[in-house]
C-alpha positions in Angstrom: 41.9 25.2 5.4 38.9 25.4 3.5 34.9 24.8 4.4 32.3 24.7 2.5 28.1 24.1 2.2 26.1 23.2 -0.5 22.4 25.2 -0.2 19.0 24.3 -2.5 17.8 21.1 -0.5 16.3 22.8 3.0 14.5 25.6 0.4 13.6 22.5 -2.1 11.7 20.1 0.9 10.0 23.4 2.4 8.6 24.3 -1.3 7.7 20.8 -1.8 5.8 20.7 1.8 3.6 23.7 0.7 2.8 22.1 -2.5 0.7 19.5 -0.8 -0.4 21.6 2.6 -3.8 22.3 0.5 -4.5 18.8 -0.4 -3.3 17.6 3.0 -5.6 19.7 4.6 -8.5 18.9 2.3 -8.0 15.2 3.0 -8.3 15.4 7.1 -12.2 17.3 6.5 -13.0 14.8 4.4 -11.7 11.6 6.7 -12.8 12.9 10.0 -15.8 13.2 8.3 -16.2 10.0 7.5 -14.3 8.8 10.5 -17.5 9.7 12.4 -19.9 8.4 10.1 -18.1 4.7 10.1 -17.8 4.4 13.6 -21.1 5.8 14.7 -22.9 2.9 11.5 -20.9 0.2 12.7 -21.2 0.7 16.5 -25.0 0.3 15.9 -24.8 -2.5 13.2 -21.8 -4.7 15.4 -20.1 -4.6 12.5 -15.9 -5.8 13.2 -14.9 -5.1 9.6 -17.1 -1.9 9.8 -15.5 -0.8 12.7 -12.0 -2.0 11.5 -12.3 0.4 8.5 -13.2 3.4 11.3 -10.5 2.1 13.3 -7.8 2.6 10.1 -9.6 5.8 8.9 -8.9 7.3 12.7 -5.9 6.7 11.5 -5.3 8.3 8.7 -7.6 11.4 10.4 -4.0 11.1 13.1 -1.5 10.5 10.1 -2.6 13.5 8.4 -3.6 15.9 11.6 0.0 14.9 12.3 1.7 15.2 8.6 0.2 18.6 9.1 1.4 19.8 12.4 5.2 18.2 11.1 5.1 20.3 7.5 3.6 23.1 9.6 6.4 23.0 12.4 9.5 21.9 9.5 8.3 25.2 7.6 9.3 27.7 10.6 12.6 29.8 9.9 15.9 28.1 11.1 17.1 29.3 14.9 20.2 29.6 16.7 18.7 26.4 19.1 17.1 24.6 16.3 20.1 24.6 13.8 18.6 22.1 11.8 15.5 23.1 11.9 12.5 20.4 12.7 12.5 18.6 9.4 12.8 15.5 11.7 9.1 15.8 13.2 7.6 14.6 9.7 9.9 11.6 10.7 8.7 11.3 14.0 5.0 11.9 12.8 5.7 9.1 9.9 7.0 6.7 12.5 3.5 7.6 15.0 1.7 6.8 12.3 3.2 3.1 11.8 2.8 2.6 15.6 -1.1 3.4 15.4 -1.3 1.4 12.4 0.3 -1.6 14.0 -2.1 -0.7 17.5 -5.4 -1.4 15.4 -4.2 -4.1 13.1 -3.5 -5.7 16.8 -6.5 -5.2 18.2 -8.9 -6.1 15.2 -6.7 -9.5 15.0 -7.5 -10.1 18.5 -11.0 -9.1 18.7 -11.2 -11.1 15.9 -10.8 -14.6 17.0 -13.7 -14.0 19.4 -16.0 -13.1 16.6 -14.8 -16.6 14.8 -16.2 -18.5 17.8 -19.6 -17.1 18.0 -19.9 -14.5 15.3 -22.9 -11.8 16.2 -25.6 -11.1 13.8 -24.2 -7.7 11.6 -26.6 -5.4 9.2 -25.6 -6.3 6.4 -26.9 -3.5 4.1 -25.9 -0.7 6.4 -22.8 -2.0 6.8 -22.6 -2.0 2.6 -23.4 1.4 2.4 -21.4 2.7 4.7 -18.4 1.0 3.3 -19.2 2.4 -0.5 -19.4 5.6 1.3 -16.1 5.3 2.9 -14.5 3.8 -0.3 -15.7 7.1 -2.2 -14.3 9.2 0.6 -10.8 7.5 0.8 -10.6 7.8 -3.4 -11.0 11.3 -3.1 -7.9 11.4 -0.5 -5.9 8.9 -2.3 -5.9 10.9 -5.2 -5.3 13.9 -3.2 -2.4 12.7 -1.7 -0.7 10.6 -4.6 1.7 13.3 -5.6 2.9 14.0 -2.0 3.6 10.7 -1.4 6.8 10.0 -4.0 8.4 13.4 -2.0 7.8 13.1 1.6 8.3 9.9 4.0 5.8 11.9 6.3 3.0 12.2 3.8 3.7 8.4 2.4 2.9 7.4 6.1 -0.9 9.1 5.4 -1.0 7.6 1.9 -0.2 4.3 3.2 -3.0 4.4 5.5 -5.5 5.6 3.2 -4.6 3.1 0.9 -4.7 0.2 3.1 -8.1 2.0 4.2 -9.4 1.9 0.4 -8.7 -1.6 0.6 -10.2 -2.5 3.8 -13.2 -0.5 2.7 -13.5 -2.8 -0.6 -13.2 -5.5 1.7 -16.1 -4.1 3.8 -18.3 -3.5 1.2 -17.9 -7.5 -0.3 -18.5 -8.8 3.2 -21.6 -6.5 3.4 -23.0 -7.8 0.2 -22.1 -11.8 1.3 -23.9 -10.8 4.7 -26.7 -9.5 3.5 -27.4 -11.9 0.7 -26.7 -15.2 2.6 -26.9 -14.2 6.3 -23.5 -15.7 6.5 -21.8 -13.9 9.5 -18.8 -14.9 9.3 -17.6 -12.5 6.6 -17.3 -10.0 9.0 -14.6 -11.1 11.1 -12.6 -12.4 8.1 -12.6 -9.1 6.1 -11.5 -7.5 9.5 -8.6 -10.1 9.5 -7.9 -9.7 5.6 -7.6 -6.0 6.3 -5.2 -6.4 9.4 -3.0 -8.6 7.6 -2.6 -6.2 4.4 -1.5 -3.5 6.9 1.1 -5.0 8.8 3.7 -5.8 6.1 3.4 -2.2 4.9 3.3 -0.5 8.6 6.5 -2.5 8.5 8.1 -0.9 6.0 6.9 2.5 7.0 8.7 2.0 10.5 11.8 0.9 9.0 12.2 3.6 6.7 11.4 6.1 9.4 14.1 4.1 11.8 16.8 4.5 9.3 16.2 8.0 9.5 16.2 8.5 12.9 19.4 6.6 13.9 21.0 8.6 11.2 22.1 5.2 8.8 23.3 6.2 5.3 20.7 6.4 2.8 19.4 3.3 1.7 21.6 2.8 -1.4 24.1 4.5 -0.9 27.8 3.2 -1.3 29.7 4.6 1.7 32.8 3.0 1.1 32.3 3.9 -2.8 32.0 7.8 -1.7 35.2 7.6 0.4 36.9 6.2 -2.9 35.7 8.4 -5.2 36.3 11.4 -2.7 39.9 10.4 -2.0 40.5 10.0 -5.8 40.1 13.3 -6.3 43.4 15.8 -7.4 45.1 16.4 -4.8 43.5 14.4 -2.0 45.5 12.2 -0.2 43.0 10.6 2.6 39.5 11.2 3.8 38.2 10.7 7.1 35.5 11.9 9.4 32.7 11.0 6.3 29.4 10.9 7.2 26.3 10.2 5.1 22.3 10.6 6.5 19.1 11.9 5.9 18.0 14.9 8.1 14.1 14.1 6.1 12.8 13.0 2.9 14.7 14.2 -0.1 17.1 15.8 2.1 20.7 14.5 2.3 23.8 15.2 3.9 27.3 14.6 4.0 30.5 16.0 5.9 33.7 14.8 5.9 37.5 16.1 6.1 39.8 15.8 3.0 43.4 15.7 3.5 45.6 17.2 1.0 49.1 17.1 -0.4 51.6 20.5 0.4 50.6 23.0 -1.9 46.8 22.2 -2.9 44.8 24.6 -3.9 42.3 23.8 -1.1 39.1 25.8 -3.0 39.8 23.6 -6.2 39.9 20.6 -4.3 36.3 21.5 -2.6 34.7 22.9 -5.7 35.5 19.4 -7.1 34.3 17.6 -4.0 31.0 19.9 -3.8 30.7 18.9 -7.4 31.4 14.8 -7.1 28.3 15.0 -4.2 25.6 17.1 -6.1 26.1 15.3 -9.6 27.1 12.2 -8.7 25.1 11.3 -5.5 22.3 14.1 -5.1 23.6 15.6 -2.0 23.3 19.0 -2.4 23.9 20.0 1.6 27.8 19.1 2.0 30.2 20.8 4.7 33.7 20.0 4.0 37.1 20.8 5.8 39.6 20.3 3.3 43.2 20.1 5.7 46.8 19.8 5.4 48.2 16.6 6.5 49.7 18.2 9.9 46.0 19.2 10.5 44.5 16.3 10.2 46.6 14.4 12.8 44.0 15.9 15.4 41.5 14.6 14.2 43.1 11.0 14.0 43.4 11.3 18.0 39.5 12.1 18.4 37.8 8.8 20.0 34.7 9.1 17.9 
């Protein structure tokens, strides 16, 4: 019998975590910053959409206080009880971060329809500062955390939330201006709304990604059945079974399966080539594989799972 691992993607996602540590940390001073600011302005001016944009910038002050504590714990060494390691927690901290985002969009959608009824008088030129101030603060992190966000599901969860921040503070700042210039109220609750919508469909799509991971599906896009093929095509493979496909965190694959083989293989050809099929052909670099005779594999046949 032969085994076998493929190594690079654990070393790959830890060196790709501490390429953005900087920038992530950089990003939470600047949003709890303004975090303050925001909430403190619109408290005083009874600003909704004000206080909409402090609610989704807590937020993102959460997100990335969390994205950091998840790169921070997924970068300690492998143990003999954490096997794995804790690559999962920028999962869990992606998936928090959706369930915040869809706590405030909830809340401001509520509060909201109060505000329609007998909308309360809002300073309007506070309110419009304190939104261009925001919207400069949330460019700074957006940029900050752009690169990040293509590598890690955790750190998309932040960018997500300063971007629908950046929107919500554009939003802010328009309703400002029509408040202040035409004493028309009603702006307020509506950019609140406008920003609660705009988050939802993409908190949604955060969550899901997140879910996938955690119930351990097989990458989205990837061809299961098109594996087992390819895998069982291989010389000297007669059958594979046991296959299994998931994502331990972003960028990080893995696969295992058992490959049963004709009398006489040569069992370390057969799992170079099978090593080789995964890196090339699907990216997974972290494979184990128990390449078997065909008497060995009749065990496995009488597992229940």
């Amino acid at each position: 019998m032969g085994q076998g691992h493929g190594h690079g993607s654990a070393a790959d996602a830890v060196s790709a975590s501490g390429r953005y540590l900087r920038r992530l940390v950089a990003s939470f001073a600047i949003l709890l910053a303004f975090f303050v600011i925001e909430a403190l302005v619109g408290f005083l001016t009874s600003s909704l959409a004000l206080l909409s944009d402090a609610g989704h910038m807590l937020t993102d002050v959460l997100g990335v206080g969390m994205a950091l504590a998840a790169i921070t714990a997924a970068r300690r060494p492998v143990g003999d009880k954490r096997t794995f390691g804790l690559y999962r927690m920028e999962v869990l901290a992606a998936l928090a971060n959706a369930v915040l985002l869809f706590g405030v969009a909830g809340y401001i959608l509520y509060e909201s329809i109060a505000r329609f009824q007998s909308p309360p008088e809002v300073a309007g030129l506070p309110m419009m500062l304190t939104a261009a101030a925001g919207l400069v603060a949330n460019l700074v992190v957006f940029a900050l955390l752009r690169q990040g966000a293509n590598e890690s599901l955790n750190v998309r969860g932040a960018y997500l939330e300063v971007l629908a921040d950046t929107i919500g503070s554009v939003g802010v700042l328009i309703g400002g201006a029509v408040t202040w210039a035409f004493g028309w109220y009603l702006a307020d609750p509506i950019v609140a709304v406008s920003v609660g919508l705009f988050v939802l469909p993409r908190t949604w799509k955060l969550a899901r990604q997140a879910l996938r991971i955690l119930v351990q599906q097989a990458p989205e896009g990837m061809d299961v059945q098109e594996l087992r093929a390819e895998l069982a095509a291989l010389p000297s493979v007669t059958e594979v079974h046991d296959l299994h496909v998931w994502t331990l965190t972003s960028g990080m694959e893995v696969a295992s399966a058992h490959l049963t083989t004709g009398a006489g293989a040569d069992h370390g050809g057969v799992l170079v080539a099978a090593q080789r099929l995964l890196a090339e052909r699907y990216q997974i670099d972290h494979a184990t594989l128990q390449v078997e005779p065909a008497e060995c594999a009749k065990r496995c046949q009488a597992l229940t799972w």
